[in-house]
C-alpha positions as CSV (number, residue, x, y, z in Angstrom):
1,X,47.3,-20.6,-5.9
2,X,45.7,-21.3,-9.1
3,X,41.9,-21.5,-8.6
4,X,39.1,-22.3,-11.0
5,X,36.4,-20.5,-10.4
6,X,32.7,-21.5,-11.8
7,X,30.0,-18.5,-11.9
8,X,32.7,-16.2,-12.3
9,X,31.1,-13.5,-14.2
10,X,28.2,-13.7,-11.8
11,X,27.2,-11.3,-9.3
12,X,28.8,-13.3,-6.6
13,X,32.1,-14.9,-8.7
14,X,32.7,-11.8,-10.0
15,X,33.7,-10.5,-6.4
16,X,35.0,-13.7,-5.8
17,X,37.2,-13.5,-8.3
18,X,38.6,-9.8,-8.0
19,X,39.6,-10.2,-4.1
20,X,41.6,-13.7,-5.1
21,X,43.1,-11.5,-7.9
22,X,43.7,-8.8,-5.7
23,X,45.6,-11.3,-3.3
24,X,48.0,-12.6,-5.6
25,X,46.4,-15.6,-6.9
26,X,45.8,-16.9,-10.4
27,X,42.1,-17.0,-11.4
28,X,40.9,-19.3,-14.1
29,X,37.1,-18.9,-14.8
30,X,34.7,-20.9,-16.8
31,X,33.4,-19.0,-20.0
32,X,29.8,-21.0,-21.5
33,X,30.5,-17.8,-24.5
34,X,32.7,-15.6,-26.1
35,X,31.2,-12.7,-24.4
36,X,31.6,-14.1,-21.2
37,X,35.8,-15.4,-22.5
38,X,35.9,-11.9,-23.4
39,X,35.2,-10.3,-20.5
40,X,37.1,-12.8,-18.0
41,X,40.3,-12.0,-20.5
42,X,39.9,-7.9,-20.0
43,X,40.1,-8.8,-16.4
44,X,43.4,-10.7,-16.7
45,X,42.0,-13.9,-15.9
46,X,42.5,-17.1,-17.5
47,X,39.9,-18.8,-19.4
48,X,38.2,-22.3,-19.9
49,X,35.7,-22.7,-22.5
50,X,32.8,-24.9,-21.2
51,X,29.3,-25.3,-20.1
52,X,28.3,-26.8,-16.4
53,X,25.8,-28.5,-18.4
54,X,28.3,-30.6,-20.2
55,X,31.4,-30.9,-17.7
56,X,33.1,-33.9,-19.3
57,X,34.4,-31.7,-22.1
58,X,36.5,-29.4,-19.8
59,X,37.0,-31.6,-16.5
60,X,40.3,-32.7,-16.8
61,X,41.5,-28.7,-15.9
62,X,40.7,-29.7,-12.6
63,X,44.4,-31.5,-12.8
64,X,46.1,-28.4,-13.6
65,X,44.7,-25.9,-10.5
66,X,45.0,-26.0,-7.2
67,X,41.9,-25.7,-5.8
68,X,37.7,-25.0,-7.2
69,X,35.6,-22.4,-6.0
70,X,31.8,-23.2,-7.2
71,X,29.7,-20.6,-7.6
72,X,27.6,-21.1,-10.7
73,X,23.7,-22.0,-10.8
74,X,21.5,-22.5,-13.7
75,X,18.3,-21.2,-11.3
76,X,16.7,-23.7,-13.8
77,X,13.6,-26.5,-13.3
78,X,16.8,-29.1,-13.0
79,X,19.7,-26.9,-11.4
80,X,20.5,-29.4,-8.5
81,X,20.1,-32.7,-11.3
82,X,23.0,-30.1,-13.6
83,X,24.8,-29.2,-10.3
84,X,24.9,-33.4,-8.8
85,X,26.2,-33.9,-12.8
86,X,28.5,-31.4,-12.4
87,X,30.5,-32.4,-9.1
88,X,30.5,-36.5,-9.8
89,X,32.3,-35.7,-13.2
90,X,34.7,-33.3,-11.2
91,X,35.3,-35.7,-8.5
92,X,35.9,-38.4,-11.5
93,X,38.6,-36.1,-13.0
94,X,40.7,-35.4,-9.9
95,X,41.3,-39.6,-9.1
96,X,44.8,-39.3,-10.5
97,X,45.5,-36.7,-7.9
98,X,47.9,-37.0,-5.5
99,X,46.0,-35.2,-2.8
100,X,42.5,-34.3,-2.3
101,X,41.9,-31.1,-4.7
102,X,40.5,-28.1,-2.8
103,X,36.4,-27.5,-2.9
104,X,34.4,-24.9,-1.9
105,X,31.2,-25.2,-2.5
106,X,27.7,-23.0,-1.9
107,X,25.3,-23.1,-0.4
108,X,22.8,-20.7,1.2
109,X,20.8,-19.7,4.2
110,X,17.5,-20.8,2.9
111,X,18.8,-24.1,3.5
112,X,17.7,-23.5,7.4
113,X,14.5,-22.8,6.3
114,X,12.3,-20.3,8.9
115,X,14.3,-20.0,12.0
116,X,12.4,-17.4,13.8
117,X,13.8,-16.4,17.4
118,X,16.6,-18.9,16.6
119,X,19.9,-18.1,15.3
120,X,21.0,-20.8,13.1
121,X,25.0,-21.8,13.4
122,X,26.5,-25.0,11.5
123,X,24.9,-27.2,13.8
124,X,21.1,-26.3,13.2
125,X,19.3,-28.8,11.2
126,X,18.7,-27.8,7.9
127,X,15.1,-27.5,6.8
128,X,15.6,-26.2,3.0
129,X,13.1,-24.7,1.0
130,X,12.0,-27.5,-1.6
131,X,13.4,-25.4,-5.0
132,X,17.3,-26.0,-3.2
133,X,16.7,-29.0,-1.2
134,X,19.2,-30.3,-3.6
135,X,22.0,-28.2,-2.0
136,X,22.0,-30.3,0.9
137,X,22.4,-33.5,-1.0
138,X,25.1,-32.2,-2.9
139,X,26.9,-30.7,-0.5
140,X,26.6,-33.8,1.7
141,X,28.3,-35.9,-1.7
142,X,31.0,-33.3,-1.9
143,X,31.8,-33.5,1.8
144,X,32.2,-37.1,1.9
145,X,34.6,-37.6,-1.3
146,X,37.7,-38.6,-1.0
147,X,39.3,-36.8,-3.4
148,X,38.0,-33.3,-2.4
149,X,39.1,-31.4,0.8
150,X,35.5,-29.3,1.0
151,X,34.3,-26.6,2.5
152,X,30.6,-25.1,2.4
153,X,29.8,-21.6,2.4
154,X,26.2,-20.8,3.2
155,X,25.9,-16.8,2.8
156,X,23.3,-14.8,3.9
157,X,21.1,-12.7,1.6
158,X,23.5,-10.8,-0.7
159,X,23.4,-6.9,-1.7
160,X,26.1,-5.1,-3.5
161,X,25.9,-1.3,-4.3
162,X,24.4,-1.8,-7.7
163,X,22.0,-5.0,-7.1
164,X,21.7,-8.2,-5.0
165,X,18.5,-8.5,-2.7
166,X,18.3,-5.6,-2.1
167,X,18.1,-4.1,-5.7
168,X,14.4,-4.6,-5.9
169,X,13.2,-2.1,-3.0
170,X,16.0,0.6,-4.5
171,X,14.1,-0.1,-8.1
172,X,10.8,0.7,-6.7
173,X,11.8,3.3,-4.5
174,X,14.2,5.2,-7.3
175,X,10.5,5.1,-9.9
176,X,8.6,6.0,-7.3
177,X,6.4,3.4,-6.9
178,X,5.8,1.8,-3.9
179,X,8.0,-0.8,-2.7
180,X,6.6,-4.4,-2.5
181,X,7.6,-6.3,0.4
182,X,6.9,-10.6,0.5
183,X,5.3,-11.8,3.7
184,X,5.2,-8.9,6.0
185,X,7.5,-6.2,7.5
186,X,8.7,-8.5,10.3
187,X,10.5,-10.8,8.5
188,X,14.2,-10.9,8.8
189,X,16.8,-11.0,6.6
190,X,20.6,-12.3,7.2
191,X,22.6,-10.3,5.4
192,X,26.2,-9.7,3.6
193,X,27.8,-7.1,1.4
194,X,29.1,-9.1,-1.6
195,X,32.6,-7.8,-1.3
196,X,32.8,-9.4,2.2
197,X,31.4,-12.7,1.4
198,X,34.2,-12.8,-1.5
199,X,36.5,-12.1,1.8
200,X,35.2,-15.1,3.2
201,X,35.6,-17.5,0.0
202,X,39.0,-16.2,0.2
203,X,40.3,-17.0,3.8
204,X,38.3,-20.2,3.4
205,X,40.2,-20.8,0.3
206,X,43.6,-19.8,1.8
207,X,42.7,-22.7,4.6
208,X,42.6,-25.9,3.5
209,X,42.6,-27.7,7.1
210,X,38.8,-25.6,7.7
211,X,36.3,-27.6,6.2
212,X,32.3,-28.5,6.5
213,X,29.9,-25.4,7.1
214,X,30.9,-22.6,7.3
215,X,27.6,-19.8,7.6
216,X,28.7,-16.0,6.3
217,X,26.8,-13.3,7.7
218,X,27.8,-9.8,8.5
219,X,24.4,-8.8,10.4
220,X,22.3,-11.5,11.7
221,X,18.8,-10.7,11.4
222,X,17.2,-7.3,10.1
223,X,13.9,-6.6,9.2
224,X,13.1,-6.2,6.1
225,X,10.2,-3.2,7.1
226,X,13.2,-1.4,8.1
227,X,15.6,-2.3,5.2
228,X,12.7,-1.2,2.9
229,X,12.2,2.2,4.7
230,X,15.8,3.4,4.7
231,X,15.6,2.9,1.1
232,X,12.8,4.5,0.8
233,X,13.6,7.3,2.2
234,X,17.1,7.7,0.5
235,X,15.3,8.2,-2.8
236,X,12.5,10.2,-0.8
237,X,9.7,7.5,-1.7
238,X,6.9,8.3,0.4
239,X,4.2,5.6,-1.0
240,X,3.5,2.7,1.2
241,X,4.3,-0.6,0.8
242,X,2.7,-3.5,-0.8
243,X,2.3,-6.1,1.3
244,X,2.2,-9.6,-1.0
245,X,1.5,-12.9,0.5
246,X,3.5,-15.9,0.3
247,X,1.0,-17.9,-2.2
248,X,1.0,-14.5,-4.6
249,X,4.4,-14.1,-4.8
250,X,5.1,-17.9,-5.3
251,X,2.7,-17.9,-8.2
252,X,3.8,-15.3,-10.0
253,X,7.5,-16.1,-9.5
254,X,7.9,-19.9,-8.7
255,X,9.3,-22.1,-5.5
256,X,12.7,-19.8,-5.0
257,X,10.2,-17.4,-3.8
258,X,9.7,-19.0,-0.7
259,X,13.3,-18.0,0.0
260,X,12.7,-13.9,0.9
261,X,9.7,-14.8,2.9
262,X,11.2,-16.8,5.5
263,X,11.9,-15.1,9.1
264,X,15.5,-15.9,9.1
265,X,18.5,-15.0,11.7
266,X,22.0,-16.6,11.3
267,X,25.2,-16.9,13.1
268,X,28.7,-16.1,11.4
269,X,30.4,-16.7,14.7
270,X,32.5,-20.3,13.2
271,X,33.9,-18.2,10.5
272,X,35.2,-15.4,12.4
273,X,36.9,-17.3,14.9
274,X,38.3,-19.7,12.7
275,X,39.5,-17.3,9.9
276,X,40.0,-13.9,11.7
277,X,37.0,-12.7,9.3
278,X,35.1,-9.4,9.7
279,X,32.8,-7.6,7.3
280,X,33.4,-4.0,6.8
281,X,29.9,-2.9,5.5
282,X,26.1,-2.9,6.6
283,X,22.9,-2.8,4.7
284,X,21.9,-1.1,2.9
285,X,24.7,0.2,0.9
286,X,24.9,3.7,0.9
């Protein structure tokens, strides 16, 4: 399968990318610069010069792949106006297909908004946080058109051995300062390794009769007091936390960070029964 992959020398595309290589398909990611080309070509990738800002320049290599993954934000004041400019030129491009062109889209568990005691699954309303409410109207577009066959991936909070949500509290805990945690101790995280969520795009990928939501999580709900103290105690950081509050964090930071302060649990259960999926590794890395 040929897939074009956009965000793929992100932190998430870049896995992405690597398991689809690693499975015999043909990767094609989008480069914004030659650094970016560059690296994408040392990879054995292929390459397709272009910006998500400007799609209608590169579009029409929608006609030549199989299927898209999507993977790429700007994390900009106007991502989701970039991203809704994005998909309607995509879905322009593909009308001479024969058959729908293969989608899968992101989304994210901050889409569910605070879920307490609840474990979201793919039929829990979503309540997003107003920086990505745009997710859901996008998503909801892409499901609908014709000529995409869609599926949504909503991951939970994403750590990899060298950074992800996680990277913060082994920052903090590897200087020896003491590690800042948003909200309080009690909140709880979802939470995937990276190289399992790229799993998941794959199978997902590989099934083209699976679509809507599909929620990836490899642990459900942990607390991020205990996350914080493992790691902590890995780079033997003694210091106490920092305890910020949500308006704090917010101003410094803006409206995404609303996202690590929400009490969160979520259910992977669709995904594993549909796709045979199964994560290999828990947080935190070791």
């Amino acid at each position: 399968m040929r897939v074009l992959i956009l965000g793929a020398t992100g932190s998430i595309g870049t896995a992405v990318a690597a398991e689809l290589k690693d499975f015999g398909h043909q990767v094609v990611g989008l480069a914004r610069t030659a650094n970016s080309a560059g690296v994408l070509k040392n990879l054995g990738y292929g390459v397709v010069i272009g910006d998500i800002r400007a799609p209608a320049d590169w579009s029409n290599i929608v006609n030549s792949v199989d299927a898209i993954v999507q993977v790429a934000v700007t994390f900009t004041d106007d991502m989701g106006a970039v991203d809704r400019c994005l998909i309607e030129e995509l879905h322009r491009a593909v009308e001479q297909r024969p058959i729908p062109l293969r989608f899968i889209y992101t989304g994210g568990c901050w889409l569910y908004g605070a879920t307490g005691d609840t474990v979201a699954d793919e039929m829990t309303p979503f309540q997003p946080i107003a920086s990505f409410a745009w997710m859901v109207e996008n998503a909801a577009f892409i499901l609908a058109a014709e000529r995409f066959n869609t599926a949504v991936i909503h991951p939970a909070m994403t750590y990899c051995q060298d950074g992800g949500i996680l990277s913060r509290f082994a920052e903090q805990a590897a200087a020896q300062r003491s590690i800042e945690i948003w909200g309080n101790q009690d909140v709880r995280w979802p939470l995937v390794h990276r190289d399992d969520l790229a799993t998941a795009y794959r199978l997902m990928l590989e099934r083209p009769d699976l679509t809507g939501h599909f929620n990836v999580s490899a642990e459900e709900g942990v607390r991020v007091g205990e996350l914080a103290a493992e790691i902590a105690k890995r780079y033997g950081n003694h210091l106490p936390f920092i305890v910020r509050t949500r308006a704090d964090v917010v101003a410094e930071y803006g409206g995404w960070a609303e996202g690590p302060i929400l009490d969160q649990q979520m259910s992977s259960a669709k995904i594993r029964t549909a796709t045979g999926w199964r994560p290999k590794r828990k947080a935190p890395p070791k």
